[in-house]
N, C-alpha and C positions, 0 to 999 in steps of 0.2 A: 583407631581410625574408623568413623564412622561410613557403614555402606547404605547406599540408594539405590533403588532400583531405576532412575531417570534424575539426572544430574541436564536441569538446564541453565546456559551460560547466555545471561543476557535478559534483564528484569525491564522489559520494555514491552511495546503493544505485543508484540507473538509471542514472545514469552510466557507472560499473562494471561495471554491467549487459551495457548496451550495447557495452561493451569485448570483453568474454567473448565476446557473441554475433556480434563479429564476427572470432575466432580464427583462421580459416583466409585469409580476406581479408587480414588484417595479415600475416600469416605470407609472404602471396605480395607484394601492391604497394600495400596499402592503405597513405595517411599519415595518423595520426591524431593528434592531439592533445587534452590533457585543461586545464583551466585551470580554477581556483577560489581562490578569495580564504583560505582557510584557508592555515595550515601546512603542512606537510611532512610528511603521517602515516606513522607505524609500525605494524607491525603491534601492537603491546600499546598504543597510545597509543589515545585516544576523539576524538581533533579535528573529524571529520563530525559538523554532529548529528544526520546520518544515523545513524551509531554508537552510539545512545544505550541506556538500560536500558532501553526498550522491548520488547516482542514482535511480531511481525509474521505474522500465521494465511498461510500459504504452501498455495492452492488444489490440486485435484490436477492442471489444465494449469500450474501453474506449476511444481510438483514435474519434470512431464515434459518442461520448460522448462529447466530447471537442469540438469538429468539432460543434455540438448540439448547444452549449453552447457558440460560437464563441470565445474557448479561443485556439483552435488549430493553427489560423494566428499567435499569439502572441508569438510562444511555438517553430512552427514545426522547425525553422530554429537552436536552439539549441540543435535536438535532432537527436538519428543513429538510422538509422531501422535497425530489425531482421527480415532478409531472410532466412537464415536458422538457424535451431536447431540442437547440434548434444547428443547425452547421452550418458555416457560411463561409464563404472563400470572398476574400477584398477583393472588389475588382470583380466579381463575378456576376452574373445575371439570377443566379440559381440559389434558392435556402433549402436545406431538408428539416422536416418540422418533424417530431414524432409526439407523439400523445400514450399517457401511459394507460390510458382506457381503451384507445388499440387494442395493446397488448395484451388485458386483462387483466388489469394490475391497479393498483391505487398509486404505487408511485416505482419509478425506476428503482428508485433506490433511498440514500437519505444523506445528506451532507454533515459529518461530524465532528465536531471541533476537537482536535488535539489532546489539548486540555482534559475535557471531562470524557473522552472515552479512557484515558489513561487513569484517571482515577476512579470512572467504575468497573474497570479492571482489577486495578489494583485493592479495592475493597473488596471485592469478594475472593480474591488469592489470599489476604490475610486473614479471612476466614474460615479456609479451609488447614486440614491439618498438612503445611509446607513448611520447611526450614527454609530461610532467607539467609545469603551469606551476601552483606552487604561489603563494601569499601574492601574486596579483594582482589587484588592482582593478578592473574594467572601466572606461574613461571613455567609447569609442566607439567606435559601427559606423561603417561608412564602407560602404552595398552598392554593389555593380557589378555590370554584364554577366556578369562569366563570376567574380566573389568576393567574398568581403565582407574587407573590411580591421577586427580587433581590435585595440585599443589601450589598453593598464593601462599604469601606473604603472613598468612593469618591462619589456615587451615590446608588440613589436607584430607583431604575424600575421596570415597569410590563410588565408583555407579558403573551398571551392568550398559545402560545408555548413555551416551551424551547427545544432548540436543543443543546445536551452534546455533542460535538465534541473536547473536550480538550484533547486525547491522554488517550494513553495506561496506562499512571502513574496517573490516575486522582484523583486529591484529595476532586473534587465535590465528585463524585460518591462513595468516604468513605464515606464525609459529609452526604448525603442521603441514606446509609446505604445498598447502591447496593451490594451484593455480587459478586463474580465470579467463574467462574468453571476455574481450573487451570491445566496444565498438563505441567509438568516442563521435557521438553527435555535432561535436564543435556549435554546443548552443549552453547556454546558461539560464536556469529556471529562477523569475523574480516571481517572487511573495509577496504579496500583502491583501488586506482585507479592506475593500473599497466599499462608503458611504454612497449612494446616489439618491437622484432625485425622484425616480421613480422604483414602484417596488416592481421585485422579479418575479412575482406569482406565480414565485415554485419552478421557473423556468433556468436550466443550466443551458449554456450558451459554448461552444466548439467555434474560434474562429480562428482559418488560416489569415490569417496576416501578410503584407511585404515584411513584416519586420518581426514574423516568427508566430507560433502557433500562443492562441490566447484563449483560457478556459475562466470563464466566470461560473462560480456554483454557490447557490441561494446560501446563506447561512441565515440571515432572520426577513424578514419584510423588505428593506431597504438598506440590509447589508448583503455582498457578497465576497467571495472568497476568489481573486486573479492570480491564475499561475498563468503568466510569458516568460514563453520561452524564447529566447531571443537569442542572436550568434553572441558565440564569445566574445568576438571583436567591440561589440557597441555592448558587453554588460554596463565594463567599468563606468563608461558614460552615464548610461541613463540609470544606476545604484545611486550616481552623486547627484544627479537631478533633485531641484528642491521637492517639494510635494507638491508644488500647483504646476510646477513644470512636467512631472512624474503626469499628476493628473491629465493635466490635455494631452500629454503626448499617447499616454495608453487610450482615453479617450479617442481619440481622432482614427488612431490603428482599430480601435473596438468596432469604428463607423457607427458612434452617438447614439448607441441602445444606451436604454436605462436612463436616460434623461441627462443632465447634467450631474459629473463625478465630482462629488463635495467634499471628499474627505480621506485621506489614506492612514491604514495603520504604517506600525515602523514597517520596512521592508527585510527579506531576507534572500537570500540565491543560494545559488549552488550547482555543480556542476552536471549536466545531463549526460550520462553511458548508460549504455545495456549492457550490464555486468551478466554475464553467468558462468558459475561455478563448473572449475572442470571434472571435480567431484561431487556429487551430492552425498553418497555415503560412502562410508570403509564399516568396518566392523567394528560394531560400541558405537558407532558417530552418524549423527546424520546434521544437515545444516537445512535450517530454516530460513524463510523469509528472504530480505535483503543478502544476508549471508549469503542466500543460494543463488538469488536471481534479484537484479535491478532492472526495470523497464522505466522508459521514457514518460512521461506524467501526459501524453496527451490524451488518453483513452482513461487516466485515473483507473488502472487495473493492478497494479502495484501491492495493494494492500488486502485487494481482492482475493489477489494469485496467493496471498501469504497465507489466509483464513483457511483457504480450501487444500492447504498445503496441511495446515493444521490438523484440518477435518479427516483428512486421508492415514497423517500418523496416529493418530487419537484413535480414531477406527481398529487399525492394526492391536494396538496396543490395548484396549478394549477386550479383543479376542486373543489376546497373548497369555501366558502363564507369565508371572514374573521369571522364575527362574530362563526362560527362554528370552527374555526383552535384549536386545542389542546383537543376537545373532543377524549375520549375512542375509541369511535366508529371508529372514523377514523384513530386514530395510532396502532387500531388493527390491520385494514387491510394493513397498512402498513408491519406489521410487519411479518403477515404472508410469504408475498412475498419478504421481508430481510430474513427471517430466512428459509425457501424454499434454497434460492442461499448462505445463511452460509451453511448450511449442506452440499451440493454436492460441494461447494469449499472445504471446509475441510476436507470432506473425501477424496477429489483428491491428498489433498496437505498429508495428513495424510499416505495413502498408498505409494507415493512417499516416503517418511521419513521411513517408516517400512518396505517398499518392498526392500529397497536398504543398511538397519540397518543390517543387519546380514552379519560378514565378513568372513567368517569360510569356508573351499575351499567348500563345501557342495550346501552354497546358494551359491556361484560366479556361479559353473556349473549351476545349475537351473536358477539362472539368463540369464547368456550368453545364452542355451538353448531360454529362451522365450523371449530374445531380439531378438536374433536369426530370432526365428520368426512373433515377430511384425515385425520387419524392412521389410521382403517378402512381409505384406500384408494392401495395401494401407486401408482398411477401418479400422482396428484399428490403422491405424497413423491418419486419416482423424477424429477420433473421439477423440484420444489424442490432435489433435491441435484443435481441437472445443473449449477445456475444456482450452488449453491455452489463445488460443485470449479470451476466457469468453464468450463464444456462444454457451456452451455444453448445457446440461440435467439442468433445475431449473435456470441458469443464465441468 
């Protein structure tokens, strides 16, 4: 039976992630191994459905994250920057507009297709020295004293660590009998990548809606990238909508930025909770990413919170002796400093979702009123874009 010193379960963006971040360790005595129940991806192949036609808003600590981690060469060329931000509530009087030359920045951050951040992930993981245990099962942990024994279908291994980064639906983390704390939005996230008429000049777009919160973010000149999120009640509906019916109808709720909407890719949804894990670690284990925490997509912080989650165990383990890697001790302190930047991400993204919930003409005036007034006054926008790029309070 072959041992590892870090045993990760889950061959997808943090996963990968995690790989990257820990380059120079590998390089020297690190043993790492990857296992995932998928196939045997290629680079042109989609098998993660980490790798899907989705977008992912990439913060500007994640940017300087990637940049870290040398996976930004590999990346930047397929991706659009956000220079500016605008927020708007239907029905309201008030826009907040932020500029990323405010802030002192060239761009908030950078909008990344699915697609090719997953593949230049995945290129440089197979370049480094990692065992990949593809198209495996898990049936069982077995922990110990000083490792935990995994067992699929196909192999059986040890690692001093386990790192959970298999997603949001994880069927480890039934298996091990992790709980979660759940808080169901009763809203449903559409997908797709909309053509228009005019281009976005780098501009992502925040709008509350009557019919749910709607985020358009640049992917090239004259494409961008719509998550609405809309109640459950009306997904079904408007998923069956043709695409020119789809069109106007997301149009008309956008309030006809971007000129006229020409063109939709296929659509996808899915269901909107704030998932968080009631354990982050045990002894040998810790859970990353989705695994540990799901947030709501209106603040696109998600993927954010997974990077820096990364950054925080890589750190750790960085300064670790191998023989010491999965003691208590040390994915405590990990975890402090994860669950630190869960909390002040979640409440940002939680406030956004409830400060903008209420449609009734009552909160629109109150709103417009203290949009109003943010927009007048550079330090609480300087403090709202902090919390965007992921440089605020605890991140």
């Amino acid at each position: 039976m072959k041992h590892y010193d870090i045993v990760i379960i889950g061959a997808g963006l943090v996963g990968y992630s995690l790989v990257a971040s820990l380059k120079d360790r590998l390089q020297a005595d690190l043993k790492v191994a990857v296992i995932d129940s998928i196939e045997a991806p290629t680079l042109d192949s989609n098998l993660s459905p980490s790798f899907d036609d989705r977008s992912t808003a990439l913060n500007a600590k994640s940017i300087q994250l990637l940049q870290q981690w040398q996976i930004w060469p590999h990346l930047k060329s397929y991706c659009c920057a956000i220079k500016q931000i605008e927020i708007s509530d239907q029905g309201g009087l008030k826009t907040i507009n932020l500029d990323s030359n405010d802030s002192g920045v060239d761009a908030f951050g950078y909008v990344a297709p699915n697609k090719f951040m997953g593949q230049a992930l995945l290129s440089i993981a197979q370049k480094l020295p990692v065992d990949f245990y593809y198209g495996c099962d898990i049936k069982c942990f077995k922990f110990q004293a000083e490792k935990v024994i995994v067992s699929s279908q196909l192999e059986t291994l040890s690692g001093s660590l386990i790192v959970l980064a298999d997603g949001g639906r994880s069927e480890i983390k039934t298996k091990l009998g992790i709980q979660d704390d759940v808080v169901d939005f009763s809203q449903t996230a559409i997908v797709a990548n909309i053509q228009t008429s005019l281009p976005n000049n780098h501009l992502a777009y925040e709008r509350f809606a009557d019919h749910g919160p709607m985020a358009m973010l640049p992917l090239s000149e004259k494409t961008s990238a719509l998550v609405w999120s809309v109640d459950t009640s009306q997904a079904k509906e408007i998923m069956e909508l043709d695409d020119q019916s789809f069109l106007n109808q997301a149009w008309q709720n956008f309030g006809g930025r971007l000129g006229q909407w020409q063109k939709t890719s296929k659509r996808s949804s899915y269901p909107l909770k704030r998932v968080k894990s009631e354990e982050m670690v045990r002894s040998r284990l810790i859970l990353l990413g989705n695994s540990a925490a799901t947030l709501h997509p209106v603040a696109g912080q998600g993927f954010n919170l997974a990077l820096r989650a990364v950054e925080a165990l890589a750190n750790s383990i960085h300064k670790t002796e191998s023989k010491h890697l999965g003691q208590l001790t040390q994915l405590l302190k990990v975890k402090a400093a994860i669950e630190n930047d869960q909390h002040w991400t979640i409440r940002f993204c939680d406030e956004l979702v409830n400060g903008f919930g209420h449609r009734n003409l009552a909160a629109k005036l109150g709103r417009a009123a203290a949009m109003g007034l943010f927009d007048q006054h550079n330090n609480f926008k300087g403090i709202f874009s902090r919390y965007a790029m992921g440089l605020g309070r605890g991140q």
